[in-house]
C-alpha positions as CSV (number, residue, x, y, z in Angstrom):
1,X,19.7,14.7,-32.9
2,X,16.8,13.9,-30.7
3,X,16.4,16.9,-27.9
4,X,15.8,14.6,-25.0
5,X,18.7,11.8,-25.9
6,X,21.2,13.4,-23.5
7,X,18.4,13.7,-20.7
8,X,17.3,10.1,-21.2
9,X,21.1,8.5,-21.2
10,X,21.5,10.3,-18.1
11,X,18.0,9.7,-15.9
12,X,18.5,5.4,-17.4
13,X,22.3,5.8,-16.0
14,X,21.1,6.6,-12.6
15,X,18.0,5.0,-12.6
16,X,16.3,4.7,-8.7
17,X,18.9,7.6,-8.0
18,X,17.3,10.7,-8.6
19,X,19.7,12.6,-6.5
20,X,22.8,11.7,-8.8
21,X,20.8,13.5,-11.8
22,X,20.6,16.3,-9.3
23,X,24.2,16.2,-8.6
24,X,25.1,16.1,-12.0
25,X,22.9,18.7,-13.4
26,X,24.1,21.6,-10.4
27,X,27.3,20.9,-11.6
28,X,27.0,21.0,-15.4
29,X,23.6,22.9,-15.9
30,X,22.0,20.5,-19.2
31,X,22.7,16.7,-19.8
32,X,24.7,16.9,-22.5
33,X,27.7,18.7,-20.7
34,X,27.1,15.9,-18.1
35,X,28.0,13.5,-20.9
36,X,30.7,15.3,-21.8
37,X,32.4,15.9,-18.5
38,X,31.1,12.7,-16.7
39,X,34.7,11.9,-15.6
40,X,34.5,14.9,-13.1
41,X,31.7,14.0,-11.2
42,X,32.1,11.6,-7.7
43,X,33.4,8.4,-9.3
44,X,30.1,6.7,-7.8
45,X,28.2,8.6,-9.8
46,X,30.3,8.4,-13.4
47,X,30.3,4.6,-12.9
48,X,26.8,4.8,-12.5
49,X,27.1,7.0,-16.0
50,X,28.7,4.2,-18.0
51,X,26.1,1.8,-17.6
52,X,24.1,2.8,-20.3
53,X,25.1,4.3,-23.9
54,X,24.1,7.3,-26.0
55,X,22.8,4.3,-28.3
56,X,20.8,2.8,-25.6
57,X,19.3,6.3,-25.5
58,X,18.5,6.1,-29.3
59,X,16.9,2.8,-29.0
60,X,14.4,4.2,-25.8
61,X,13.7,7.1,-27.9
62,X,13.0,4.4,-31.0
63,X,10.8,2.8,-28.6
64,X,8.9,5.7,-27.6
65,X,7.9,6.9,-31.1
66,X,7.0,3.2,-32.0
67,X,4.4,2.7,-28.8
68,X,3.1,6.4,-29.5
69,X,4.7,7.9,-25.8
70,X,5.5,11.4,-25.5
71,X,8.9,12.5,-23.6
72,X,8.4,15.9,-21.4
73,X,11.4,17.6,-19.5
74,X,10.6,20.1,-16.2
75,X,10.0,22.8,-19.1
76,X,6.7,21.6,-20.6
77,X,3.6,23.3,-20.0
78,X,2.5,19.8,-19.0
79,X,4.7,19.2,-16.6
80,X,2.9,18.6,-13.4
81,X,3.3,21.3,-10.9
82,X,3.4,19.9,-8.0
83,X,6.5,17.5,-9.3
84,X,8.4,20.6,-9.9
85,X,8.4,21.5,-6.2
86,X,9.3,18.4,-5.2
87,X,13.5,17.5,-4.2
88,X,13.8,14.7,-6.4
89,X,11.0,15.0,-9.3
90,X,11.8,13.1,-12.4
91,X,14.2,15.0,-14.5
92,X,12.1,13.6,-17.5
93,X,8.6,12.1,-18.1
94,X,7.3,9.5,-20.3
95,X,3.8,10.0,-21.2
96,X,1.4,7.6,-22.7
97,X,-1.9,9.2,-23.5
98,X,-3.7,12.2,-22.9
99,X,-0.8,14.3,-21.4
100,X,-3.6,17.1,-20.5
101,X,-4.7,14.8,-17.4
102,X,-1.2,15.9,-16.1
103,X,-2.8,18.6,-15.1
104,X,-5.6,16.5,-12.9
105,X,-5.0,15.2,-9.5
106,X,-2.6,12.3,-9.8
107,X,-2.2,9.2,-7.9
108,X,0.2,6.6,-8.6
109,X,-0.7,2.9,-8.9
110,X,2.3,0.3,-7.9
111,X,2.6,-3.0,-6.7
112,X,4.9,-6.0,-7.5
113,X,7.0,-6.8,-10.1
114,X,5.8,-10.1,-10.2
115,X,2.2,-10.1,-9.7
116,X,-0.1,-12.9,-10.2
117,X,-3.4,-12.6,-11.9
118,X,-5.4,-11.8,-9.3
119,X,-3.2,-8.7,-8.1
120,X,-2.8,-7.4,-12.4
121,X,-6.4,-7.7,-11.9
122,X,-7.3,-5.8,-9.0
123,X,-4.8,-3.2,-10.1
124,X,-6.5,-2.4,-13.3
125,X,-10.0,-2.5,-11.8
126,X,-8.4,0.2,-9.2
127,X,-6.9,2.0,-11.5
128,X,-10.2,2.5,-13.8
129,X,-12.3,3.0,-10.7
130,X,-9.9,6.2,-9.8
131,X,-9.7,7.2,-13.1
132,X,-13.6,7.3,-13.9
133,X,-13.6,9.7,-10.2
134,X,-11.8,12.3,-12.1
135,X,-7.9,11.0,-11.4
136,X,-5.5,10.8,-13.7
137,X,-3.1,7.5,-13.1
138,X,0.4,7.5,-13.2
139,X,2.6,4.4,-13.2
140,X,6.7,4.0,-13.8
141,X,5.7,1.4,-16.7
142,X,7.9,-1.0,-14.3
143,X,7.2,-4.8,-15.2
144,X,3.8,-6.5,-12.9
145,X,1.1,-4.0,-11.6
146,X,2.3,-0.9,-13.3
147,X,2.4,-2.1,-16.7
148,X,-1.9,-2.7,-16.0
């Protein structure tokens, strides 16, 4: 079994609700016992847990290893340090690249979901711009300017 299918089914569950990963992690320590005792978490959050199956997990982590991107939890080395510090840091990351420029000033490039030409142009013109100063560029791989 893939070691970050538990973490993945439970950060997609939850998804724009870092604190309910939080939650469920203080109370049950890895994601696997989450899955396992979802039923005794607030019922807000094990709703939120049922949206998404262990199989749905699978197919992210198919996905992943078919577009070449690497999954890192808060224990790799490459995990950026600043994140760590932070209340709500991604329980996981996806990385797509060089994950050594994790260790490089970040900044984050967003924007709409449905951007128009113009604004998928601008963004990838920024984003090479910052990235040829030295930055390394982070997106969510949302849909519209982040997936520039």
């Amino acid at each position: 079994m893939d070691k970050f299918l538990y973490d993945i089914w439970l950060t997609s569950s939850v998804m724009g609700n870092p604190e309910y990963v939080t939650i469920a992690l203080e109370k049950f320590n890895d994601a696997q016992s989450v899955y396992e005792n979802k039923e005794k978490l607030p019922q807000k959050i094990s709703e939120k847990l049922d949206t998404f199956s262990l199989n749905d997990a699978k197919e992210v982590i198919r996905q992943c290893r078919a577009k070449n991107i690497e999954i890192i939890d808060r224990e790799s080395e490459f995990y950026p340090e600043y994140l760590l510090n932070s209340d709500i840091a991604p329980h996981i990351l996806y990385v797509l690249g060089n994950k050594e420029l994790l260790r490089r000033p970040l900044i984050s490039v967003t924007g709409s979901r449905r951007a128009n030409f113009e604004g998928r142009e601008n963004a990838r013109k920024f984003s090479q711009v910052l990235s040829s100063m030295g930055l390394g560029v982070v997106t969510g791989f949302a849909d519209g300017i982040e997936e520039e």
